[in-house]
C-alpha positions in Angstrom: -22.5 2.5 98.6 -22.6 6.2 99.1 -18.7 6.6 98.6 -18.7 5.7 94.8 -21.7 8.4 94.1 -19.8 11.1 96.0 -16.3 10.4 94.2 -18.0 10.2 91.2 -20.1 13.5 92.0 -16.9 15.3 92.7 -15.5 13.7 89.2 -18.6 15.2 87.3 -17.8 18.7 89.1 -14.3 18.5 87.8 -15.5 18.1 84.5 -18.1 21.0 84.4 -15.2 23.2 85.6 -13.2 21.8 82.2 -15.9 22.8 80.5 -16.0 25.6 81.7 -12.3 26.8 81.5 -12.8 25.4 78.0 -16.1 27.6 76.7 -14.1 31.2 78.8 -11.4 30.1 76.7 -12.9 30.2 73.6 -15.4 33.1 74.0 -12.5 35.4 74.8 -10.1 33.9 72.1 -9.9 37.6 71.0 -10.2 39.4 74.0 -7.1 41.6 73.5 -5.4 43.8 75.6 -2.3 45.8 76.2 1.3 44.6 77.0 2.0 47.9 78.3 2.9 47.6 82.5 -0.5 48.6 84.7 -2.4 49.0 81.3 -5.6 46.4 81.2 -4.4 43.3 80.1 -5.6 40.8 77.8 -8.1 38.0 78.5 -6.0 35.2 80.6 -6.9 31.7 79.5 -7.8 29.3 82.4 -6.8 25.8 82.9 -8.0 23.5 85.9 -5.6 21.6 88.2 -7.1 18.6 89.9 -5.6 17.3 93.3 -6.8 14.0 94.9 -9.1 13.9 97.9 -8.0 11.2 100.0 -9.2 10.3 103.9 -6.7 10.0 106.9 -5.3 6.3 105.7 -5.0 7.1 102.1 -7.5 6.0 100.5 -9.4 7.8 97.3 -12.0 10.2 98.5 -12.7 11.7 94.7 -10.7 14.7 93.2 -10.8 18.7 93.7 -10.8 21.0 90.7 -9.5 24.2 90.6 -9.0 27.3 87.6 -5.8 28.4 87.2 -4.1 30.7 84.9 -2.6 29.4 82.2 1.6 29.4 81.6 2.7 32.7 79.3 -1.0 33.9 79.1 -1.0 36.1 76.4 1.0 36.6 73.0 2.4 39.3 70.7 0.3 40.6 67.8 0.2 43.2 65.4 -2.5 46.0 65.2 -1.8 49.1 65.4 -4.8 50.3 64.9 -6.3 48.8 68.2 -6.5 51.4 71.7 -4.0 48.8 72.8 -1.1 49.0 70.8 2.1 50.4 72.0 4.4 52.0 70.2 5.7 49.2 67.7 1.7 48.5 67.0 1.8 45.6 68.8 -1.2 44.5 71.6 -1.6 41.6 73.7 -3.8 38.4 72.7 -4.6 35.3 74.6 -2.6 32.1 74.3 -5.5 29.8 73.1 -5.4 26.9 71.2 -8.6 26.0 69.8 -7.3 22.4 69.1 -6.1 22.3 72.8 -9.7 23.5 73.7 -11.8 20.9 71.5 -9.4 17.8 73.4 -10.1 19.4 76.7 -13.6 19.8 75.8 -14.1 16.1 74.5 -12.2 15.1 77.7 -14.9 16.8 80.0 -17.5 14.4 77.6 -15.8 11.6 78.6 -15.4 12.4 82.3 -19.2 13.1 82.1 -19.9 9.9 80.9 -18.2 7.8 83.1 -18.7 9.2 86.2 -22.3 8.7 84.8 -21.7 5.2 84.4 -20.3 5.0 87.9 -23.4 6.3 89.6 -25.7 4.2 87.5 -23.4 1.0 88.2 -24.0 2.2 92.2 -27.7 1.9 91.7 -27.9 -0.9 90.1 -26.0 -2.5 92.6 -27.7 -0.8 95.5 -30.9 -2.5 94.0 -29.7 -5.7 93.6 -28.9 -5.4 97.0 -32.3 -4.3 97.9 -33.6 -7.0 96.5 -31.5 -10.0 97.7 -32.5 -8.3 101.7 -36.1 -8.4 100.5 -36.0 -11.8 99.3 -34.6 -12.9 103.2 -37.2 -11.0 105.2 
């Protein structure tokens, strides 16, 4: 019964790293920067990619999470009063959507929980199990 705890262990890792993609996300919602070449650049929002773990026949072994930059990072916007601007007044921001972040957030909730439920399901089975062999002996 060790198999369901460890899938759901590497479940509950992929959903601390949403979270975590998530809460960078919106800290640095207005980390800007400049869209000036070799200049420093503004914050780049983060996403994670998951890739199923699987052994040599197939079968599921759990999932691997992974940050990884976010599609057209950063957008246009207009302060010219900022060290970044260029010449039109214009510096760079980070492409986050604070609606996209609260779904992804309440996603990483709901992985929490039932990966949760899966390890608890596990031990309730592993002591029913315990029991029954006791019962025999």
């Amino acid at each position: 019964m060790i198999g369901p705890i460890n899938i759901a262990l590497t479940g509950l890792n992929a959903a601390s790293k949403q979270l975590a993609a998530s809460a960078s996300n919106i800290a640095n919602l207005q980390t800007a920067g400049s869209l000036e070449e070799g200049a420093q650049a503004p914050y780049t929002p983060l996403r994670t990619q998951q890739t199923a773990q699987t052994d040599n026949e197939g079968n599921g072994q759990g999932v691997t999470s992974t940050f990884v930059p976010k599609n057209d990072p950063f957008v246009p916007a207009y302060d010219p009063d900022s060290p970044f601007a260029n010449n039109e007044g214009l510096i760079g921001m980070p492409n986050v959507d604070l609606a996209e972040e609260a779904v992804n957030l309440n996603l990483a909730k709901i992985q929490y929980k039932a990966n949760i439920k899966t390890i608890e399901a596990t031990s309730e089975l592993n002591e029913e199990l315990f029991r029954i062999i006791d019962d025999k002996a």
